[in-house]
C-alpha positions, 0 to 999 in steps of 0.5 A, spaced: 310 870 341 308 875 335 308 868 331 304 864 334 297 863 330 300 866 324 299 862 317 307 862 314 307 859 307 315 856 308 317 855 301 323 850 299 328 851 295 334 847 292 341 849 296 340 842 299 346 844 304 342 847 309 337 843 309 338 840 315 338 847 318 331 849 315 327 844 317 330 845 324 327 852 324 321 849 320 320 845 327 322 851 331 316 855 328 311 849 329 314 850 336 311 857 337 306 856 334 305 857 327 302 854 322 306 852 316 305 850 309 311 847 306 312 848 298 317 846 293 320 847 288 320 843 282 329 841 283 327 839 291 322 835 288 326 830 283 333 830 287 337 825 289 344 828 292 348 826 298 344 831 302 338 826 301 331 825 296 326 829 294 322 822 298 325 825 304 325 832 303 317 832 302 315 826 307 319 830 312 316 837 310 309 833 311 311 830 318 314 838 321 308 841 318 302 837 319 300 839 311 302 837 304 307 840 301 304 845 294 308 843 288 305 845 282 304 852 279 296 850 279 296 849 286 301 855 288 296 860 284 291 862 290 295 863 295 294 870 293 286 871 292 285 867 297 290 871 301 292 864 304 298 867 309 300 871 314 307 871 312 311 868 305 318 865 307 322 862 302 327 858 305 332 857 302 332 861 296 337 860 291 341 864 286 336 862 281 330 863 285 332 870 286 334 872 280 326 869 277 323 873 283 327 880 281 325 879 274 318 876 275 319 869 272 314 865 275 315 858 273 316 854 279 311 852 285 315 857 289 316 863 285 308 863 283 307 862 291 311 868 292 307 872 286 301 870 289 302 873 296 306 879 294 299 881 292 297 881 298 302 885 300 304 882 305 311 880 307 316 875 305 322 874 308 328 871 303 332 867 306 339 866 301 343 860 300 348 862 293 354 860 291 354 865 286 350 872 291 357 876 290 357 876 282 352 875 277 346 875 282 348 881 287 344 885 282 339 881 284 339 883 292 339 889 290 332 890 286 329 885 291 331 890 296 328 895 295 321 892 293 315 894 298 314 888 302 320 883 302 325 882 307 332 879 308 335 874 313 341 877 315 347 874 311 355 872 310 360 870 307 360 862 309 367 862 305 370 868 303 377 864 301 375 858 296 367 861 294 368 868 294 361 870 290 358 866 296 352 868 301 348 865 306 343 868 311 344 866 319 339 861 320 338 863 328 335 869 326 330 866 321 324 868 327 327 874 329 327 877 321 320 874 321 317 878 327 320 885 324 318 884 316 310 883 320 311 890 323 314 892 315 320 893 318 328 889 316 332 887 321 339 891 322 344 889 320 343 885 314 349 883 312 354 881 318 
């Protein structure tokens, strides 16, 4: 499989509702053969909600993954110059991460990471989970679009009714978008 010995920075956001999916196909990567390297952002890494803790959240990236998660900024920095990773995926990327990365904010563990490896010009691949996509941020997928080097999982609606601005990306084509973005190529169709 075309993932198999590749080293992924899967970098976490705050969306805690899809948590449970991610660490599944985290799980599924590990499976394939992939080496994974877990980073938070700082939200996950203080949270208690109903999906869970920030204990979990890292003790369970840890167990999937073999490697301590990155959590700081100061530890997020050489993944560039050291070109750490194949493959950055930031799964799953909130409205907020989005709109740090299409202005170049850096000032979370995970937009730093991201930073870093873009300048290694390899592929990062954004899997999206945003209640507000479709309003304030939409501007926001467009700019990242259309730069070199970052791919999207496809993406939906998840409740067009009662959250209308809201996208989230297909989980089971995770894998799929990853093996394209490392051919430099975006997954068709992108929204489904």
């Amino acid at each position: 499989m075309k993932l198999t010995g590749k080293r992924i920075g899967f970098a976490m956001t705050g969306s805690f509702c899809t948590y449970e999916k991610v660490f599944k196909e985290m799980e599924h990567l590990v499976s394939l053969g992939a080496s994974v390297f877990p980073i938070f952002s700082y939200v996950p890494q203080e949270i208690e909600c109903r999906f869970g803790n920030w204990k979990q959240f890292l003790e369970r990236a840890t167990i999937i993954s073999g490697n301590k998660p990155i959590t700081t900024i100061v530890t997020a920095e050489p993944i560039g110059p050291k070109e750490l990773f194949d493959l950055m995926l930031v799964a799953p990327c909130t409205g907020n991460t989005l709109s740090k990365l299409a202005n170049a904010i850096t000032d979370t563990p995970v937009t730093m990471a991201v930073k870093a490896h873009l300048r290694t010009e390899k592929p990062t691949v954004i899997f999206l989970a945003s209640n507000d996509s479709l309003g304030l941020n939409f501007k926001n997928i467009g700019l990242l679009y259309s730069t070199k080097h970052i791919y999207f999982v496809p993406f939906c609606q998840d409740d067009p009714k009662k959250k209308p601005c809201s996208l989230v990306a297909h989980t089971d084509l995770i894998v799929p978008t990853m093996e394209l973005a490392l051919e430099r190529k975006q997954i068709q169709p992108v929204i489904q």
